[in-house]
PASEBA-1860 file (N, C-alpha, C; in nm, 3 decimals):
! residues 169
1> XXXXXXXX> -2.615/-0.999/1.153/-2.487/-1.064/1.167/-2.383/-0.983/1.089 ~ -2.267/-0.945/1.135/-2.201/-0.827/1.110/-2.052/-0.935/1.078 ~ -1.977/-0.864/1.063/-1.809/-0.900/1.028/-1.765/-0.808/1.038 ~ -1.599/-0.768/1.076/-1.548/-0.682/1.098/-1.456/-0.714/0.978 ~ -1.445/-0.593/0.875/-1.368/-0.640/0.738/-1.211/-0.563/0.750 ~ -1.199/-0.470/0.800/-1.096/-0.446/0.923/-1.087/-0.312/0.981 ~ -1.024/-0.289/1.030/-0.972/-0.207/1.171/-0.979/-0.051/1.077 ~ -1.039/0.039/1.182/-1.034/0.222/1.188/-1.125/0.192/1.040
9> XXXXXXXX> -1.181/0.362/1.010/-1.213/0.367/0.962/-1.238/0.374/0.788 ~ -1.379/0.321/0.715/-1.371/0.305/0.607/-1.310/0.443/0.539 ~ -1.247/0.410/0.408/-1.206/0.513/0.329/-1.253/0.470/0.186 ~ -1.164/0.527/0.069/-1.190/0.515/-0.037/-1.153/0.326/-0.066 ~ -1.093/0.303/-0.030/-1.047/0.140/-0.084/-1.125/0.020/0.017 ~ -1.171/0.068/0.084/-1.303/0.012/0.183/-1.392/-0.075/0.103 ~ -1.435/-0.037/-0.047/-1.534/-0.101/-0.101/-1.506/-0.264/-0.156 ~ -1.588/-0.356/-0.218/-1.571/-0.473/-0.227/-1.468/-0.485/-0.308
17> XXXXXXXX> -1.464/-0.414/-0.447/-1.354/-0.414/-0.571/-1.224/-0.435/-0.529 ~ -1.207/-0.318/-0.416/-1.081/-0.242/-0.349/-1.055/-0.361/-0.270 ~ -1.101/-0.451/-0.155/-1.082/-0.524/-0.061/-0.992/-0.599/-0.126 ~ -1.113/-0.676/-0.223/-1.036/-0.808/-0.324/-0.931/-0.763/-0.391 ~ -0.919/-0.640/-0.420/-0.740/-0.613/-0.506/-0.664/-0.627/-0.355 ~ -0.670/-0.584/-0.249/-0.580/-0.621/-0.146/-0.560/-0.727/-0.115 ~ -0.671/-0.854/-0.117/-0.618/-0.945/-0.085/-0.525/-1.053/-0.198 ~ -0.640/-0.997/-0.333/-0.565/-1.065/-0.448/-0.381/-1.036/-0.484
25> XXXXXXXX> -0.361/-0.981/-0.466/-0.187/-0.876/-0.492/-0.139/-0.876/-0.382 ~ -0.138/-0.972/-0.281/-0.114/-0.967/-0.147/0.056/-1.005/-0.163 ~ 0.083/-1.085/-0.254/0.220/-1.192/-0.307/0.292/-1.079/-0.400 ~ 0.269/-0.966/-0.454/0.309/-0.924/-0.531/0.290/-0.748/-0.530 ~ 0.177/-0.713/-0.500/0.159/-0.562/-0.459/0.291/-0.446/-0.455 ~ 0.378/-0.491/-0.373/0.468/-0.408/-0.332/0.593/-0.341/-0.455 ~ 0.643/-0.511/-0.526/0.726/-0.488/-0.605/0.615/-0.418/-0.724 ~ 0.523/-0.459/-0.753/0.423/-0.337/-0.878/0.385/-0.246/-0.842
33> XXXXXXXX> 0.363/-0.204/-0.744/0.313/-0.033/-0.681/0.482/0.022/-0.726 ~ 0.560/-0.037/-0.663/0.710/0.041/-0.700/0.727/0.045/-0.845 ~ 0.688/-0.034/-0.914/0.719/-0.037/-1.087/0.644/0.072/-1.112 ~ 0.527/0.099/-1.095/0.427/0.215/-1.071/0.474/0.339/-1.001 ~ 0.569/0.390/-0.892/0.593/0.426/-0.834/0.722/0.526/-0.960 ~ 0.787/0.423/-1.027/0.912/0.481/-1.118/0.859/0.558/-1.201 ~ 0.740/0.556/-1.241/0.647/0.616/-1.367/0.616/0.787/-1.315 ~ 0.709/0.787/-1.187/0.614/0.932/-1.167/0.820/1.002/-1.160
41> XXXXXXXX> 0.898/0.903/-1.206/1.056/0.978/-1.241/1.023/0.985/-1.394 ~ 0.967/0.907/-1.462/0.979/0.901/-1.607/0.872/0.909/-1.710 ~ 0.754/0.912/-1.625/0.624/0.905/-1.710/0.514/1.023/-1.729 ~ 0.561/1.117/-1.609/0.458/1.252/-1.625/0.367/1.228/-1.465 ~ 0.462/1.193/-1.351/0.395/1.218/-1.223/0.293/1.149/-1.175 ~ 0.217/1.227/-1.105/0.124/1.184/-1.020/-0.041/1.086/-1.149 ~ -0.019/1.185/-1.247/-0.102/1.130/-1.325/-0.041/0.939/-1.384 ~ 0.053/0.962/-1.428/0.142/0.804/-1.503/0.137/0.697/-1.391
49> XXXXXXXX> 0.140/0.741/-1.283/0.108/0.702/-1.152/-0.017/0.644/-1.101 ~ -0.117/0.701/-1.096/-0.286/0.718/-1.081/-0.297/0.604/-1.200 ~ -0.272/0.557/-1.331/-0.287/0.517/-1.442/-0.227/0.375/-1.410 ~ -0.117/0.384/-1.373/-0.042/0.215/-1.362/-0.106/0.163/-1.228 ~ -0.182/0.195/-1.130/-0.252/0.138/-1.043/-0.382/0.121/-1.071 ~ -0.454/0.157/-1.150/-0.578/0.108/-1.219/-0.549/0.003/-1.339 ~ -0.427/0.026/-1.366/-0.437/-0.103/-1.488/-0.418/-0.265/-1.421 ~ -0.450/-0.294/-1.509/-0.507/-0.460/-1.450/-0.378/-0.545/-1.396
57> XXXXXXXX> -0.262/-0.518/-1.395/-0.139/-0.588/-1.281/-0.235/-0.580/-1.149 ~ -0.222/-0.466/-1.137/-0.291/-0.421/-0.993/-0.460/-0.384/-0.990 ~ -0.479/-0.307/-1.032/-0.657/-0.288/-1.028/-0.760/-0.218/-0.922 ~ -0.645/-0.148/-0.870/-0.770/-0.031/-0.783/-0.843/0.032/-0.844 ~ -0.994/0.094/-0.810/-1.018/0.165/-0.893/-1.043/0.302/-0.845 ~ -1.066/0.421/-0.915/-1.115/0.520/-0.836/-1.065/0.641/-0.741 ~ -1.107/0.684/-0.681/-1.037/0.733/-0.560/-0.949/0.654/-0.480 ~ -0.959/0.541/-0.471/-0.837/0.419/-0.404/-0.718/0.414/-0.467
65> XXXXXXXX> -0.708/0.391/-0.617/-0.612/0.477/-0.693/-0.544/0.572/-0.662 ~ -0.628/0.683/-0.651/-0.574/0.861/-0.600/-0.501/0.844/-0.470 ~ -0.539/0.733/-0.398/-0.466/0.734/-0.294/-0.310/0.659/-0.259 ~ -0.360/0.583/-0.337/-0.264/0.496/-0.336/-0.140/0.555/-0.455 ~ -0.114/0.697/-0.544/-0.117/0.737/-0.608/-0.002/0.857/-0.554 ~ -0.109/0.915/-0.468/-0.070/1.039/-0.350/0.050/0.958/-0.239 ~ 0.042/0.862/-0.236/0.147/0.788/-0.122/0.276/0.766/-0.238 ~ 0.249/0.767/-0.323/0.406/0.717/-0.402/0.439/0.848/-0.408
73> XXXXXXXX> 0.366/0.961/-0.460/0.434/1.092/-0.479/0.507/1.158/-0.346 ~ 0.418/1.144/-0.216/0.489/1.164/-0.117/0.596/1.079/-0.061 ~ 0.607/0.998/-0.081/0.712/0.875/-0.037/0.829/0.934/-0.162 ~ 0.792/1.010/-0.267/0.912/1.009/-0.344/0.938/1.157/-0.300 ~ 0.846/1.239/-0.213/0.900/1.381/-0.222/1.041/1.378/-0.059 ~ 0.948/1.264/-0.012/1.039/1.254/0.162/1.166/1.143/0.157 ~ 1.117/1.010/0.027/1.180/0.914/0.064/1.300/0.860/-0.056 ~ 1.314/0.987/-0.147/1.368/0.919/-0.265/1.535/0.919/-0.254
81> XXXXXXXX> 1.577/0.976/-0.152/1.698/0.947/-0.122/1.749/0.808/-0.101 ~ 1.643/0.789/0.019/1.653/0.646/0.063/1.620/0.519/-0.030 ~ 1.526/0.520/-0.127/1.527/0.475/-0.244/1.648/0.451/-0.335 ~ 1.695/0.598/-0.360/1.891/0.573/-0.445/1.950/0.495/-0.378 ~ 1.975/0.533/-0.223/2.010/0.440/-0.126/2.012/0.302/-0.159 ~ 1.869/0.263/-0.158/1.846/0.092/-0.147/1.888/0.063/-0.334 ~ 1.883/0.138/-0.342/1.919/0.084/-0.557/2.081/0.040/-0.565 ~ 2.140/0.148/-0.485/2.296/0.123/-0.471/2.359/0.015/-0.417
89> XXXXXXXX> 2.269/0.001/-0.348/2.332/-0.127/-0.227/2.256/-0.242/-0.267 ~ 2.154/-0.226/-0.379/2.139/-0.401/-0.440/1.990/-0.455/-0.353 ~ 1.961/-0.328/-0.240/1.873/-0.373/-0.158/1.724/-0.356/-0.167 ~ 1.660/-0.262/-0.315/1.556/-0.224/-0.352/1.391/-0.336/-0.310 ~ 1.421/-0.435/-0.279/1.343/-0.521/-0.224/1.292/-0.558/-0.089 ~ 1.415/-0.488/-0.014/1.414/-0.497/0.088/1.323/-0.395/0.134 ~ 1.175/-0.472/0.216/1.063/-0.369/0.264/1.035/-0.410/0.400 ~ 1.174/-0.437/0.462/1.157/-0.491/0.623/1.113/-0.295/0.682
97> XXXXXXXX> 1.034/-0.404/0.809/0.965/-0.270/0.862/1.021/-0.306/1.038 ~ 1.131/-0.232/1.096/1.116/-0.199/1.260/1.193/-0.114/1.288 ~ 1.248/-0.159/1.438/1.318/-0.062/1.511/1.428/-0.099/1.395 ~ 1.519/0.016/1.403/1.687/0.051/1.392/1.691/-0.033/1.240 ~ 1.563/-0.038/1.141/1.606/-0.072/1.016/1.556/0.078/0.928 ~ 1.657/0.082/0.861/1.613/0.158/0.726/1.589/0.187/0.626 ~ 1.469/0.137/0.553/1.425/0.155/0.449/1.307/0.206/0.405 ~ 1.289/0.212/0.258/1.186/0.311/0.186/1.072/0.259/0.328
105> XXXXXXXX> 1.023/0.173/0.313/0.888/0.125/0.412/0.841/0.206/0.556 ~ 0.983/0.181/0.615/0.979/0.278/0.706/0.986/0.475/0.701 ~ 1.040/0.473/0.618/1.040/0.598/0.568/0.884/0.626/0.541 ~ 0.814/0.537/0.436/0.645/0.599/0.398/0.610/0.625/0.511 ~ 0.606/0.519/0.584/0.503/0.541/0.703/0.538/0.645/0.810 ~ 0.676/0.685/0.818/0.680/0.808/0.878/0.653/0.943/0.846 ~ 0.620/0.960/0.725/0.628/1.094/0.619/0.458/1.116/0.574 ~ 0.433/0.955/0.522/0.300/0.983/0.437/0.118/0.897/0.499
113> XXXXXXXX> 0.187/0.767/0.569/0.102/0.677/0.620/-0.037/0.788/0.709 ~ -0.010/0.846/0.803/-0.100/0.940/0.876/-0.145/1.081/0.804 ~ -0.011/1.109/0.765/-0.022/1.212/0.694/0.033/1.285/0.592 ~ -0.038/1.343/0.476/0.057/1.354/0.375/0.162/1.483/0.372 ~ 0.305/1.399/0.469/0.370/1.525/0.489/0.375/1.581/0.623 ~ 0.375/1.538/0.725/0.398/1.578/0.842/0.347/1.729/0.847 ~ 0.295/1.801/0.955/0.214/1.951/0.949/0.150/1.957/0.798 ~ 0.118/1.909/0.727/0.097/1.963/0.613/-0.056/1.973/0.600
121> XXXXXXXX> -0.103/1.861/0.725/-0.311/1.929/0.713/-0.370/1.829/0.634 ~ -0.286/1.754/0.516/-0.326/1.723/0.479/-0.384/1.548/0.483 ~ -0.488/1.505/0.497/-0.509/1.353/0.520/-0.368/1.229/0.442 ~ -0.373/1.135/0.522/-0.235/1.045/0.498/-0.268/0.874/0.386 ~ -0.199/0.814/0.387/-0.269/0.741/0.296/-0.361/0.645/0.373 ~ -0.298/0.593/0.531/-0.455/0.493/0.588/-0.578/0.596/0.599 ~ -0.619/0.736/0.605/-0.704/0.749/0.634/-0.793/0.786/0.503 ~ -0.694/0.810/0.394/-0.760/0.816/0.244/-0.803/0.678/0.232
129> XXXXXXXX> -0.728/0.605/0.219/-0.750/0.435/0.152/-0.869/0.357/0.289 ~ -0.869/0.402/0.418/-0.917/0.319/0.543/-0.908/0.178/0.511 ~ -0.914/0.093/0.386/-0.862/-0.072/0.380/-0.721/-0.035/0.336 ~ -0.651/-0.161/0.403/-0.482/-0.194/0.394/-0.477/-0.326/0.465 ~ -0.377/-0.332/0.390/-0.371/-0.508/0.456/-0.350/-0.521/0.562 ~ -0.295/-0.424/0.641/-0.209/-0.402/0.795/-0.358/-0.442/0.835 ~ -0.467/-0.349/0.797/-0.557/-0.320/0.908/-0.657/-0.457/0.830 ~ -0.644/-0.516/0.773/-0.716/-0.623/0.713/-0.715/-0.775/0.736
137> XXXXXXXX> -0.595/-0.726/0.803/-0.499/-0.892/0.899/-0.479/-0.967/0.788 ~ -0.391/-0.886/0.652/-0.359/-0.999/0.525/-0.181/-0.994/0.557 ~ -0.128/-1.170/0.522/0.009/-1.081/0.524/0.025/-1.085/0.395 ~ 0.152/-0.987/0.376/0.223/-0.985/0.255/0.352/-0.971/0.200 ~ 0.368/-0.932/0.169/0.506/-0.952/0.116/0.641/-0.878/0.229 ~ 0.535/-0.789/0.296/0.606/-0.689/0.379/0.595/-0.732/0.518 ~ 0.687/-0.815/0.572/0.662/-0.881/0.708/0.700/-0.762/0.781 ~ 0.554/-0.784/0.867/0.532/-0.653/0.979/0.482/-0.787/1.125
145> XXXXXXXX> 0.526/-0.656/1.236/0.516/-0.746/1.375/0.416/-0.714/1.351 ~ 0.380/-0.871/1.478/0.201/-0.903/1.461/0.125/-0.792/1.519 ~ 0.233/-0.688/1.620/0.135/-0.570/1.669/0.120/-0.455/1.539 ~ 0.158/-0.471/1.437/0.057/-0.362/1.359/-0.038/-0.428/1.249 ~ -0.061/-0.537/1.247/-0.156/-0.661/1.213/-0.312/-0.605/1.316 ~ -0.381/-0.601/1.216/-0.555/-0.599/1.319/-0.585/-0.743/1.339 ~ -0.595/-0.776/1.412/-0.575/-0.955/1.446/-0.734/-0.958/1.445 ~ -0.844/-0.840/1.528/-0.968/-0.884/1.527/-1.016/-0.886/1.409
153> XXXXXXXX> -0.997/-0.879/1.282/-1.048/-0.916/1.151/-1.122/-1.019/1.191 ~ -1.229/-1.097/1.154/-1.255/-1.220/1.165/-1.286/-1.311/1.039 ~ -1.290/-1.220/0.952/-1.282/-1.303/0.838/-1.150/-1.374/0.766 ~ -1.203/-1.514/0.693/-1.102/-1.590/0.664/-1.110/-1.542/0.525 ~ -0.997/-1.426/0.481/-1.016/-1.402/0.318/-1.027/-1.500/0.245 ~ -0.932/-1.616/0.204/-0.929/-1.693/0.170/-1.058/-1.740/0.087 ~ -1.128/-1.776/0.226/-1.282/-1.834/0.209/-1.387/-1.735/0.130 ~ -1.340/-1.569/0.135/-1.430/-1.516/0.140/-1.399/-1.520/-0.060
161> XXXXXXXX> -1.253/-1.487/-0.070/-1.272/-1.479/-0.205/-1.170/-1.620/-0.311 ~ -1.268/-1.696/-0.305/-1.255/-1.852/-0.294/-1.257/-1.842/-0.484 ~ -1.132/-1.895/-0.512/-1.117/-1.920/-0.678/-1.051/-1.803/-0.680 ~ -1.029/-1.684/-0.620/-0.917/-1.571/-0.681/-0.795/-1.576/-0.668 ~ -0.717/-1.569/-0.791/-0.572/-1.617/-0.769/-0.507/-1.507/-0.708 ~ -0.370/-1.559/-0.684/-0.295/-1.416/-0.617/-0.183/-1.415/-0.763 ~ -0.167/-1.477/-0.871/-0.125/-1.431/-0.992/-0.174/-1.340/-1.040 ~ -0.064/-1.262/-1.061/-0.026/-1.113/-1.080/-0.137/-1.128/-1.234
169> X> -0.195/-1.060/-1.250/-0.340/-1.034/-1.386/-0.271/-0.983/-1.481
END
């Protein structure tokens, strides 16, 4: 008897630890990856970076880290304009994702999501991380249409990780 825990293939954040930090930080993830995200203007990069996503706000561990790590550095090498952008205009929260909107969100996923860096060869952050909430059918903070949602998930997280709060640790 199998479950589908979600969509394309496993990566580094695939494992049980990794799942439950996605679903646990589901309410909060976005605005602390970005608090995490500032540490690589003021803290010493990719490393200060790698460090504030293993600490216990958030709690990846591992290579899921590195990945999740590698997506802020590229999102800041393609997207940090658009970032000043959203700081200026009061809109830094704003992580709407579609047609004819523009922000950081849309920006990752065009630059770093597949690949890190467009031609660059190098693997992107879904295929480093293979769990994400997109492909996990969690929502979160980042309302996305239901077509980039894996709807065949069949598990009810909820149920699966029953007593875990979504307060930030």
């Amino acid at each position: 008897n199998y479950s589908i825990v979600h969509c394309g293939a496993c990566g580094a954040c695939s494992n049980w630890e990794n799942l439950q930090v996605e679903y646990v930080t589901r309410h909060y993830l976005a605005n602390a990856a970005r608090k995490c995200a500032t540490k690589s203007f003021t803290s010493g990069g990719f490393d200060a970076v790698n460090d504030c996503m293993e600490e216990p706000t958030i709690g990846f561990t591992g290579t899921c880290a590195e990945c999740w790590a590698r997506d802020v550095m590229c999102t800041k090498k393609h997207c940090a304009f658009i970032f000043l952008q959203t700081v200026l205009i009061n809109k830094m929260t704003n992580y709407s994702v579609g047609e004819n909107v523009n922000t950081g969100a849309n920006c990752e996923e065009a630059f770093c999501e597949m690949e890190n860096s467009p031609g660059s060869g190098e693997i992107g952050f879904v295929e480093c991380s293979g769990a994400t909430r997109r492909r996990m059918n969690i929502t979160s903070t980042i309302p996305r249409p239901i077509e980039q949602q894996c709807t065949v998930v069949d598990l009810d997280w909820n149920d699966v990780f029953q007593g875990e709060s979504d307060i930030a640790r």
